[in-house]
C-alpha positions as CSV (number, residue, x, y, z in Angstrom):
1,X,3.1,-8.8,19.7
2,X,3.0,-8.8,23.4
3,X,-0.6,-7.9,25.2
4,X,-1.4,-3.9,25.9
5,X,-3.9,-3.3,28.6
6,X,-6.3,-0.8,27.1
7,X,-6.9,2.3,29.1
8,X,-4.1,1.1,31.5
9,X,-0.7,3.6,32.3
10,X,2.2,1.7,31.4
11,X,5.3,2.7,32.5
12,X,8.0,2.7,29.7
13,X,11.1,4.7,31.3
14,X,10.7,6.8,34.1
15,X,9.9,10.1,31.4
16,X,7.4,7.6,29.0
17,X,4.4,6.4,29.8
18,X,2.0,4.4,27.7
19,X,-2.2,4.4,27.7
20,X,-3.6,2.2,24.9
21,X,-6.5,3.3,23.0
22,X,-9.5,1.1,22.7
23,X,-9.6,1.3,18.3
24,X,-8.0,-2.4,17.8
25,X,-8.7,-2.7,13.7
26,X,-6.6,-4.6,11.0
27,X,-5.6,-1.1,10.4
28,X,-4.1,-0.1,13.8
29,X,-3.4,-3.9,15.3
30,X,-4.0,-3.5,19.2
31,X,-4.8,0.1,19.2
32,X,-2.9,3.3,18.9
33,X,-0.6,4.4,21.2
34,X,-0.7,7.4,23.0
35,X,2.4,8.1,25.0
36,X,2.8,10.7,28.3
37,X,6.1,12.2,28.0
38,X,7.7,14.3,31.4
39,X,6.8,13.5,35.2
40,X,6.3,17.0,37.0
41,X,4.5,18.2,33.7
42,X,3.7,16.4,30.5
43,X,3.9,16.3,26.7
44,X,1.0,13.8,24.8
45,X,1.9,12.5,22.3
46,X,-0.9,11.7,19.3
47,X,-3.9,11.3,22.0
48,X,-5.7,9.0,19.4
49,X,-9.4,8.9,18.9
50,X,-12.1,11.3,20.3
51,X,-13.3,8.3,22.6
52,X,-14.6,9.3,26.4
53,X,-13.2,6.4,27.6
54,X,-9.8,7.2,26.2
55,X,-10.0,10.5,27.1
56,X,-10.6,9.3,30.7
57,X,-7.8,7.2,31.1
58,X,-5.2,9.9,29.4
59,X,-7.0,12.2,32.2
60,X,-6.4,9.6,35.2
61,X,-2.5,9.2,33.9
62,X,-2.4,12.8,33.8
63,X,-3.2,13.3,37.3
64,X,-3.9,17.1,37.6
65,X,-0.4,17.6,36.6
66,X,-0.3,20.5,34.0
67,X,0.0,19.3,30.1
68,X,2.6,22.0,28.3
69,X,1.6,20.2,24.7
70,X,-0.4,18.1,23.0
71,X,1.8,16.6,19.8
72,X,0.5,15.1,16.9
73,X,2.8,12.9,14.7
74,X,-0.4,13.0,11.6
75,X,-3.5,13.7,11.3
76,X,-5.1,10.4,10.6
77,X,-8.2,9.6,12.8
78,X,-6.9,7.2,14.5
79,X,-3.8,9.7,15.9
80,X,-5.9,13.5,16.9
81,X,-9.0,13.0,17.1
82,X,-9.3,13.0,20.7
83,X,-6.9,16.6,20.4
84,X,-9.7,19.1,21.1
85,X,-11.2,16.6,23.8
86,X,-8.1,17.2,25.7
87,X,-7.3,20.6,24.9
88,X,-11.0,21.8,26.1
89,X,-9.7,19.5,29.7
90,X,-6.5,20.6,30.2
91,X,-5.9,24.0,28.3
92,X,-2.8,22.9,26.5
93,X,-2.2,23.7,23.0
94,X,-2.2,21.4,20.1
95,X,1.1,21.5,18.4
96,X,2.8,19.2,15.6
97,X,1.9,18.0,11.7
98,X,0.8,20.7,9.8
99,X,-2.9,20.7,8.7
100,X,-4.5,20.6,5.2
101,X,-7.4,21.6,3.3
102,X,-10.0,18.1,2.4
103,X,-12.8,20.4,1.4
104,X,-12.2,20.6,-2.3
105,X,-12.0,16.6,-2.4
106,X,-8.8,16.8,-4.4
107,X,-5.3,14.7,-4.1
108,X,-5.3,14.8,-0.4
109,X,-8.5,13.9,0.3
110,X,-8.7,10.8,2.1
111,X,-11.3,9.2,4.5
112,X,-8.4,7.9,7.2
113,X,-7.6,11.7,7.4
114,X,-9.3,13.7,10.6
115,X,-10.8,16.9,9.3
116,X,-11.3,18.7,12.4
117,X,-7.1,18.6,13.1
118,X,-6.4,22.2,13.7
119,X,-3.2,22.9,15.5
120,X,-2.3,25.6,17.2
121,X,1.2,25.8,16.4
122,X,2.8,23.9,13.1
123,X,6.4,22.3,14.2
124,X,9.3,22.2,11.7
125,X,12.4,20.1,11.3
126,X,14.4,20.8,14.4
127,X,12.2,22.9,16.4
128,X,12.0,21.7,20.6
129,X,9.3,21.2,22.6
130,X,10.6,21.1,26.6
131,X,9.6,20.7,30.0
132,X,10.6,20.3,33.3
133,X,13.6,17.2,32.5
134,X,12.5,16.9,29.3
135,X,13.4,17.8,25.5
136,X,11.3,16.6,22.5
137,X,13.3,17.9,19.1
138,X,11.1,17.4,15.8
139,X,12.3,15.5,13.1
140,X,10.5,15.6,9.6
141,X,9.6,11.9,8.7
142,X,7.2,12.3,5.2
143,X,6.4,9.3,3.5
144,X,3.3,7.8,5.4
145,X,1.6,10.8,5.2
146,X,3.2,14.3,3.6
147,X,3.1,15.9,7.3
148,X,4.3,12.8,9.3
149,X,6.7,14.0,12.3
150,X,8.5,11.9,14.6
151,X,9.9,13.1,18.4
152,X,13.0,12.5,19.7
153,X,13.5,12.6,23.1
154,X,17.2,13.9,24.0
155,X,17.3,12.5,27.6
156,X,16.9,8.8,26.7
157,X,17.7,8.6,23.2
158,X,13.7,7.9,22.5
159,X,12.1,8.0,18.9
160,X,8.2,9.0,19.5
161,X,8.2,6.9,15.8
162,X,4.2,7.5,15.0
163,X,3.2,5.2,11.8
164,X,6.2,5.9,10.3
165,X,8.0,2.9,11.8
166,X,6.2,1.1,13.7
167,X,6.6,-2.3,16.0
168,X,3.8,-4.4,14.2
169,X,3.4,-4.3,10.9
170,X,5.1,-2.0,7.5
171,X,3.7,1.0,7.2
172,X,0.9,1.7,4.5
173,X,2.1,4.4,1.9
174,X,-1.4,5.3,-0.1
175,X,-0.5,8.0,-2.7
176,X,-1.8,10.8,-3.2
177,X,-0.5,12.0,0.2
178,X,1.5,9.1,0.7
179,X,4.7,9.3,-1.4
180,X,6.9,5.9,-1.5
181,X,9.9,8.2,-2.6
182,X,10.0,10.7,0.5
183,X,9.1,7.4,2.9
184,X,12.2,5.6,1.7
185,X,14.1,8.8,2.1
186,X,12.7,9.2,5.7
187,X,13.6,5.8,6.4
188,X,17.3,6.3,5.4
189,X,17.1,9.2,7.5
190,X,17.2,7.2,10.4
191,X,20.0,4.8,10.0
192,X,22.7,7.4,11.0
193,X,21.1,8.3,13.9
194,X,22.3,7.0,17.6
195,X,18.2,6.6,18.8
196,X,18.2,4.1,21.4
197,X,14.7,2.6,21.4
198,X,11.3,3.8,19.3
199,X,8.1,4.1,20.7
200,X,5.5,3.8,17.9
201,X,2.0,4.8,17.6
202,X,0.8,0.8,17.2
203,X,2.8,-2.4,18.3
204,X,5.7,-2.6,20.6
205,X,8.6,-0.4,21.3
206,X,11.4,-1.5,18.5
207,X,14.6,-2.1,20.9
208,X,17.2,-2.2,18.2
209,X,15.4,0.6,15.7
210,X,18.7,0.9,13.1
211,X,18.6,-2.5,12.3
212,X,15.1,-2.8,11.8
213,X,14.8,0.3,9.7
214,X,17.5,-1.7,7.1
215,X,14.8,-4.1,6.9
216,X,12.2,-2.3,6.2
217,X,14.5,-0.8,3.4
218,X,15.4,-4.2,1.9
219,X,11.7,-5.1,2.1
220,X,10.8,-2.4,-0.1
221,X,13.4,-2.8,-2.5
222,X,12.1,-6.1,-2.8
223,X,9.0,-5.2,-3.7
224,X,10.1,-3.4,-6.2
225,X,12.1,-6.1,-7.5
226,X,8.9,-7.9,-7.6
227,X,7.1,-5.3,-9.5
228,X,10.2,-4.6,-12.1
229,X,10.0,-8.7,-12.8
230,X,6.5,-8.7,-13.2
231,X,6.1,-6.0,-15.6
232,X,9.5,-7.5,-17.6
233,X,7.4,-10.3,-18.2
234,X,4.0,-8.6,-19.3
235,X,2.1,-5.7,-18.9
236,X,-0.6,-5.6,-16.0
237,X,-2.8,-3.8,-13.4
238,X,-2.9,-3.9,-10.1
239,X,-5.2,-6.4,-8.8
240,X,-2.8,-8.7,-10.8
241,X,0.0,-7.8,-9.4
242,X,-1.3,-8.0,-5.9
243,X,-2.3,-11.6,-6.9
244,X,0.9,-12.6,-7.7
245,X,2.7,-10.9,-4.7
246,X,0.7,-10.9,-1.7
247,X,-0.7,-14.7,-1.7
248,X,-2.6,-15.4,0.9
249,X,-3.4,-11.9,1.9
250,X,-6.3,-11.3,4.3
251,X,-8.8,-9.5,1.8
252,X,-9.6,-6.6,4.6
253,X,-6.0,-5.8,4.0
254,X,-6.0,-6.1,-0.2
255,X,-6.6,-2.5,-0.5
256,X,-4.0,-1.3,1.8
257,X,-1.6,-3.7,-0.4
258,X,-3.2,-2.2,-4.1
259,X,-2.2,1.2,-2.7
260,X,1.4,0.4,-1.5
261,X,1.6,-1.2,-5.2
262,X,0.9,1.9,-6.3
263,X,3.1,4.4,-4.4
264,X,6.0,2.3,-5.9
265,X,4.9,2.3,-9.2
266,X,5.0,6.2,-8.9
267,X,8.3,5.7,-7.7
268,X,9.3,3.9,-10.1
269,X,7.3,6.1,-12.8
270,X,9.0,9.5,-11.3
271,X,12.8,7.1,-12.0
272,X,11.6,6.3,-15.5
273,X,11.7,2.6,-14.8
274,X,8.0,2.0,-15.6
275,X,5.4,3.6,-17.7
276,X,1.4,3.8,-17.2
277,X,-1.3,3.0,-20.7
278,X,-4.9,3.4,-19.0
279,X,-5.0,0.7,-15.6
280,X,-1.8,-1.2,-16.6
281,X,1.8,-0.5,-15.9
282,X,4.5,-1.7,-18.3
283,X,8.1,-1.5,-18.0
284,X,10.3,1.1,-19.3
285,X,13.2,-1.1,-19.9
């Protein structure tokens, strides 16, 4: 992964430009990404954490030009955050991934999530979000989260990607909210589509997008290969599964790798390929 300058404006196309938030974590990889879309006024693009110093530098790429929107791809706390920060600075309104309710501690809550998100303005499949040379059209992406959103940008055949794809690492699906059924359908979502270049929220831009998203396809069919073999051969849990397919893992990673396990084993459950008794899976066939 090449190096990103935090805190510094990099210039991506003349309508993108990039300021790197200073949250590196095994989690996030250099930092998320938040991305300054327009030149005489601006669209940002998941303004990250609620960190002064990142909140300075968005403000010195800004440069007293006026801010139409402030978009948010999800809701993690790595992504808005730093939402209100701006709004309070610039006036603009928070628009994007539809909110929900953590308070009752239920399926969708989740520590990663930011409980203060609360936009202005939900965006649906298709809406727009313009400025002066500029068109961002929404495009539902679920799977990562259930209110992930991605941005297309009409001029330059951009992809404002988020987590959903992104130019580092595989994204982590971690049910409740994350559903390995709608992210494989998001994913296949994407391969018709003429998307010239994505910008994610972590890691580089993805300069041939199509062909990567066919790979992240195969690699999850793979894993569920894996799983399908495994549980042909005995039942187990989870923690042995992870044994047997992630070897070698970094163990500040293991949980993000127990929950992808388990969004496809839902996925598989909800096909009726695999059945649950207490903390092991068995197959159904």
């Amino acid at each position: 992964m090449a190096e990103h300058p935090t805190g510094i404006p990099i210039q991506l196309e003349p309508l993108v430009v990039r300021v790197l938030a200073p949250n590196p974590s095994p989690y996030t990889g250099s930092g998320t990404q938040t991305h300054l879309v327009g030149t005489r006024d601006l669209a940002v693009i998941d303004p990250g954490p609620d960190d002064a110093a990142h909140i300075a530098a968005l403000m010195s790429a800004i440069d007293g030009r006026q801010v139409t929107a402030i978009m948010i791809t999800h809701h993690h706390r790595d992504h808005s955050p730093g939402a209100p920060a701006l709004k309070a600075i610039t006036g603009a309104p928070i628009v994007g991934a539809a909110p929900f309710d953590l308070s009752d501690a239920g399926s969708r809550a989740d520590a990663s999530f930011d409980p203060t998100y609360a936009p202005d303005r939900v965006l649906t499949e298709g809406e727009i979000v313009a400025g002066a040379g500029w068109t961002l059209e929404v495009l539902a992406t679920p799977g990562h989260t259930s209110n992930h959103l991605a941005f297309a940008l009409r001029e330059t055949s951009a992809l404002f990607s988020g987590d959903h794809v992104m130019g580092w690492s595989t994204t982590v699906v971690s049910p409740p909210d994350g559903d390995m059924t709608a992210y494989m359908a998001s994913l296949a979502k994407l391969i018709p589509r003429d998307d010239r270049i994505y910008y994610p929220g972590h890691g580089d831009a993805v300069e041939n997008p199509q062909r990567l998203v066919r790979g992240l396809l195969g690699h999850r069919k793979q894993r569920e290969g894996q799983i399908l073999r495994l549980l042909r051969e005995a039942p187990r849990d989870i923690p042995a599964m992870i044994a047997r397919m992630y070897v070698g893992l970094d163990a500040r990673l293991v949980p993000a790798a127990e929950r992808s396990v388990l969004a496809h084993l839902y996925d598989l459950r909800g096909r009726g390929l695999v059945v649950e008794e207490g903390e092991r899976w068995l197959s159904a066939g």
